[in-house]
N, C-alpha and C positions, 0 to 999 in steps of 0.2 A: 504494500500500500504506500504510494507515494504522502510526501506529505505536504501540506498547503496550508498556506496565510489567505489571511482576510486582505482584501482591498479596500475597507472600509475606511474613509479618513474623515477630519472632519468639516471636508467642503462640503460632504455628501450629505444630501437629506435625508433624517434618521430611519423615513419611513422607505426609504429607498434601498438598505446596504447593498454593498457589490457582494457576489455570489464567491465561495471559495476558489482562489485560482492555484494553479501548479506553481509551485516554488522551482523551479528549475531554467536552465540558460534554454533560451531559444538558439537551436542550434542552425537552424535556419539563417537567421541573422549573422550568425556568427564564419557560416558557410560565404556568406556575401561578400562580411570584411573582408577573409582572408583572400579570396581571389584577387580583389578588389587590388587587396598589397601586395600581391604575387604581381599581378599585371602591372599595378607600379612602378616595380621592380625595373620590368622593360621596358615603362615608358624613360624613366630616368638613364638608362643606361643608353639606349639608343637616342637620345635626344642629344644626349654630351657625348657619345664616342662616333656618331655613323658619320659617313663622309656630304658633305652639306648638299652633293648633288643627286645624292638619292631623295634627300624631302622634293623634290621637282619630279619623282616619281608620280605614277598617278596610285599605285600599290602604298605609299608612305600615308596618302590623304587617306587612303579607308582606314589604316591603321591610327593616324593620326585621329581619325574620327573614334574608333573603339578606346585609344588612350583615353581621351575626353570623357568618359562616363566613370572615369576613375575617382575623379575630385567627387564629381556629384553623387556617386555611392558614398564614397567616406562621406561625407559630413550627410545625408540624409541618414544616414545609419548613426550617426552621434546623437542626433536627436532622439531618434526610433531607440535607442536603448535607453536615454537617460530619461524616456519618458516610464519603459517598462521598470526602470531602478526606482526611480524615483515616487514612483505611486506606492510602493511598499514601505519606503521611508520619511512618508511628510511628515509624521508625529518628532521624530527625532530630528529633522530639516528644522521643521518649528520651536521647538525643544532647545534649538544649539548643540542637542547632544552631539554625540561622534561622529555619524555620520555626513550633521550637518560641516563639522573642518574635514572629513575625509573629503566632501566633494570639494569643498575648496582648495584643497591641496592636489586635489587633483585638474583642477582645471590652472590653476598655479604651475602646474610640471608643466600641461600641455605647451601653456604661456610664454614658459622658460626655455623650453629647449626650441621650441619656434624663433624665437629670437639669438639663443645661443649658435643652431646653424647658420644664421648671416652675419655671424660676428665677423668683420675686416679683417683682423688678423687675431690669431691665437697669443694676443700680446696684450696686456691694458696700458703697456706705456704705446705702444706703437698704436694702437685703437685710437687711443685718443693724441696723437701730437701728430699720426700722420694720415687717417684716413680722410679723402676727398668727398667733397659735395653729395659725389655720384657713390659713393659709398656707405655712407650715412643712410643714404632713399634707399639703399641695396637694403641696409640692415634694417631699415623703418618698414621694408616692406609689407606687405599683408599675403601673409602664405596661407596652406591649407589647414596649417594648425593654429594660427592667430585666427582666423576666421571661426573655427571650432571651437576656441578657448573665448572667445566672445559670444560667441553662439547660444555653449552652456552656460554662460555666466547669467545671459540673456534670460533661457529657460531657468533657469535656477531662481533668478531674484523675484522673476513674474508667479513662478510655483510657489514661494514664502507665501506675498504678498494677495495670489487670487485662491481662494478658499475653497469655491465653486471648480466641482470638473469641467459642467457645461462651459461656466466664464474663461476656465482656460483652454478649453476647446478654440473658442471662437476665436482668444486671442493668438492664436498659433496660425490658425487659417486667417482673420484678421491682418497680423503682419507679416504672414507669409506674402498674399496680395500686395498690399504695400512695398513692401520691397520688391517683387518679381516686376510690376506695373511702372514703378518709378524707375527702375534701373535703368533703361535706355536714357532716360532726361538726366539724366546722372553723369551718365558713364564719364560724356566729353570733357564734361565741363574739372576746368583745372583749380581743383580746389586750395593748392600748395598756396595758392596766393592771398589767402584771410585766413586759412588755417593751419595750426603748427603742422609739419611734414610727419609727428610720427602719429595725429590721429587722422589727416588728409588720407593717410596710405591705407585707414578702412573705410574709407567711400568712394576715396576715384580707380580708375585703373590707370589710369598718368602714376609715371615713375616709377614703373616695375612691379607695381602691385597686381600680382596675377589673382586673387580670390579678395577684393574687396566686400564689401557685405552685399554690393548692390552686383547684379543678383544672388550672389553664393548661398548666404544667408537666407533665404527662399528655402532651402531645400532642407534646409534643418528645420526650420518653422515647419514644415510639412511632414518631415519624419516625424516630428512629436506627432502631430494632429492624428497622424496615418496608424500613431501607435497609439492611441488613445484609441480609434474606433475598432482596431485591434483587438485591446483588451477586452470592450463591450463586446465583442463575438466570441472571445473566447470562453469568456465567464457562463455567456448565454446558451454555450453549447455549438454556436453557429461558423467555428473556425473555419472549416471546409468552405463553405457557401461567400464568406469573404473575401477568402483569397481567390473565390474565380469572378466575383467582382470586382477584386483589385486586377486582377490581371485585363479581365476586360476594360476596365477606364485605360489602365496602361497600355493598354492595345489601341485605344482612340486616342489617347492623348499623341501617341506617337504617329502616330497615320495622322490624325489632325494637323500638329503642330506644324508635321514636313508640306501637309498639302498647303495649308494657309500661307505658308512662308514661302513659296512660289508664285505667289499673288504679288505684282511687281507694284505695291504701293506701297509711298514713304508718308508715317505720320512726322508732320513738322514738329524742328527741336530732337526729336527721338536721333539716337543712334545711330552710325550705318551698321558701325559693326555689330556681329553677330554673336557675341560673347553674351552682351546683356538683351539679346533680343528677349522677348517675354515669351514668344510663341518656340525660340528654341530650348527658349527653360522648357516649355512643356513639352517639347520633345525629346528631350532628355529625361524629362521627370520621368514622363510614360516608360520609356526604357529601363529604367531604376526598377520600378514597380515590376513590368515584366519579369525583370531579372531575379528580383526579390522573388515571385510567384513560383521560376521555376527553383528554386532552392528550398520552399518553403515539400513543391512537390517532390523534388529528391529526398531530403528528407525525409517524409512522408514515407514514401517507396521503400529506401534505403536502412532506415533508422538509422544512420548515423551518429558514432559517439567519439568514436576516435580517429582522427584523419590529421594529415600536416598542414593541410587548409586550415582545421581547426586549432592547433597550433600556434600557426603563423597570428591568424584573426586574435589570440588571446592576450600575443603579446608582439599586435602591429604595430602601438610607440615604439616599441625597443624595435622591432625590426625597421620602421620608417626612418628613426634616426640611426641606426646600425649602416641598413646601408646607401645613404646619405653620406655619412661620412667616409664608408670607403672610396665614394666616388669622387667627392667636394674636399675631404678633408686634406688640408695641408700637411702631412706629417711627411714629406718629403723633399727636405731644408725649401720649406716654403710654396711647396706648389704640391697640388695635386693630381690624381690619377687621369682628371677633367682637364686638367691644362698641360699634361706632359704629352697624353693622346687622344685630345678632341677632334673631332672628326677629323679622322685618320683611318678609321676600322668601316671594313664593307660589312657586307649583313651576314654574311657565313662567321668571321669575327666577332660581332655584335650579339648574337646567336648567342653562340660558345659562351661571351662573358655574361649575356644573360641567366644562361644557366647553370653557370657556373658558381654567380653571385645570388642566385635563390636558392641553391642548394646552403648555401653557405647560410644564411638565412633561416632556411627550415631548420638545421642544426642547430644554430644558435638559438633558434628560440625555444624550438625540445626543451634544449640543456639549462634554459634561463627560468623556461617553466617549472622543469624537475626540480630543480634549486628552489626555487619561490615557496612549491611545495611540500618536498621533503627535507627540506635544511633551511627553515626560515632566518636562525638567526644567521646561519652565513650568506643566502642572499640577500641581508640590509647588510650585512658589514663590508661585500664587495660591494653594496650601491654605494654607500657612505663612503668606504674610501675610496673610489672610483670619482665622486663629486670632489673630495679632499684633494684628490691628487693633479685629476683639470685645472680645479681652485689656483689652488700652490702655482702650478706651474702657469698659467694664465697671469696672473697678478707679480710674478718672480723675473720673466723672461724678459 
């Protein structure tokens, strides 16, 4: 007999409670991330090593197009979980108890190492006495994990503060809209010039900020929502019958999006590009969904408990900044793997060190997981002296 918590919190009307749900990971979701960070994997490595005349391919654009639903899975999936965590912990969120500093610590880490990979140099005298203009915006930027560490902060303050599940329904779908709608009138426009460059870099996409809020932040707003009506099916018994309406809107949403967006009309002020289109959010979103759909079926099918997919997904910070740093990190009298051999490698190369460096990856995370779980106190004393030791040598050099 499994066992199960109450949903009950006390936004909820007493005459209402929510029905017992399963205490267990959704393996489904967790199926998504880890692909998710696999394919990562290769977008990052083939972005910085392939030779620049194969993107002029017309084979690099469809790839280039499947890379692109990488961001929008992560962060719809950041929402979609902290919606499913956090419904079990509002008492203690509200409370201040532990859980409410775990999640702040944890959206704190997110925060930290988003920002620690665009540090200028691995030096705080050199950081600060020599980094240029253009270097500064590099580190101000707004990446995938700045956009998520505000994201959750976002969901987080709104979940104290609204009591009501309905009210927080509406405000997830509320500014989801808002954001998805305004992005284009956004996008251009060069905010660096009234406002300071390191909070301009979450609203425009001027000056290297590849995931500002507008639209990125859309897609988390929607993972909660998506995981909210979620739980309402699954409480109710109706999980099956959800997910083939999710997958159906995700099937029009996709077909929509691409057909509308064919339609050669410009709204004035809006955008040209296509990054914050509103109709290619929704053709991305629909795909997400899809993709979510069929994992939720595999799954289903498969029962699924142990897999290096699910691995990877458990512990995709450490692997997103793991290899990040084999590829960006400077630990080679100052340069990196990206700048000793950027596009220099054809695709049979690019391949090879793809998969070479996700093997390396699924290992690493096994080993960091095993550790986590069978040797608690020794994995904080390697995380703790591992922070000590960056520290020291960061602030020394």
């Amino acid at each position: 007999m499994k066992k199960k918590y109450s949903l009950h919190c006390r936004g909820d009307p007493p005459d209402r409670p929510y029905k017992p749900f399963m205490k267990q990971r959704l393996i489904f979701i967790d199926l998504l991330r880890g692909w998710a960070t696999i394919v990562m994997i290769e977008v990052h490595v083939f972005n910085a090593f392939i030779i620049p005349a194969y993107k002029e391919a017309s084979w690099f654009g469809v790839l280039n197009y499947i890379n692109g639903l990488v961001a929008p899975s992560f962060i719809f999936i950041a929402g979609f979980i902290f919606v499913i965590i956090s419904q079990r912990k509002l008492e203690e969120f509200r409370l201040y108890g532990a859980a409410f500093w775990k999640q702040l610590r944890r959206i704190g880490l997110i925060w930290s190492i988003g920002y620690l990979l665009h540090l200028p140099y691995f030096s705080f005298r050199r950081t600060l006495n020599e980094s240029t203009q253009v270097e500064w915006l590099k580190f101000y930027q707004s990446d995938v994990l700045h956009c998520i560490a505000l994201g959750l902060l976002i969901l987080f303050v709104a979940r104290l503060i609204i009591l009501s599940d309905k009210t927080y329904r509406s405000f997830l779908m509320g500014f989801g809209l808002f954001i998805i709608c305004f992005a284009p009138f956004v996008w251009d426009i060069d905010v660096y010039g009234f406002i300071p460059a390191p909070l301009a870099a979450y609203i425009s996409g001027e000056h290297y900020s590849q995931f500002p809020i507008f639209p990125w932040l859309g897609f988390m707003m929607f993972g909660g929502y998506c995981a909210q009506k979620f739980l309402e099916a699954k409480q109710s018994g109706r999980e099956q019958r959800f997910i083939k309406k999710f997958a159906v809107i995700g099937v029009l949403c996709t077909i929509g999006g691409a057909a509308v967006m064919e339609i050669p009309v410009h709204v004035p002020l809006a955008s040209l590009d296509v990054r914050p289109n509103t109709l290619f959010f929704i053709e991305r979103f629909g795909i997400v969904m899809v993709l979510l759909s069929l994992c939720w079926w595999y799954e289903d099918r498969r029962k699924t408990e142990k897999s290096f997919v699910l691995d990877v997904s458990r512990e995709s910070l450490f692997v997103y900044a793991g290899h990040l740093l084999v590829i960006y990190g400077m630990f080679f009298r100052d340069r990196s793997l990206s700048f000793m051999f950027g596009g220099t490698l054809g695709v049979v190369e690019c391949v090879l060190a793809t998969l070479a460096l996700i093997v390396t990856m699924i290992v690493s995370a096994k080993l960091w997981g095993w550790l986590k779980r069978r040797h608690v106190p020794l994995a904080r004393g390697i995380s703790f002296a591992t922070v000590f030791l960056f520290s020291y040598l960061y602030f020394t050099r």
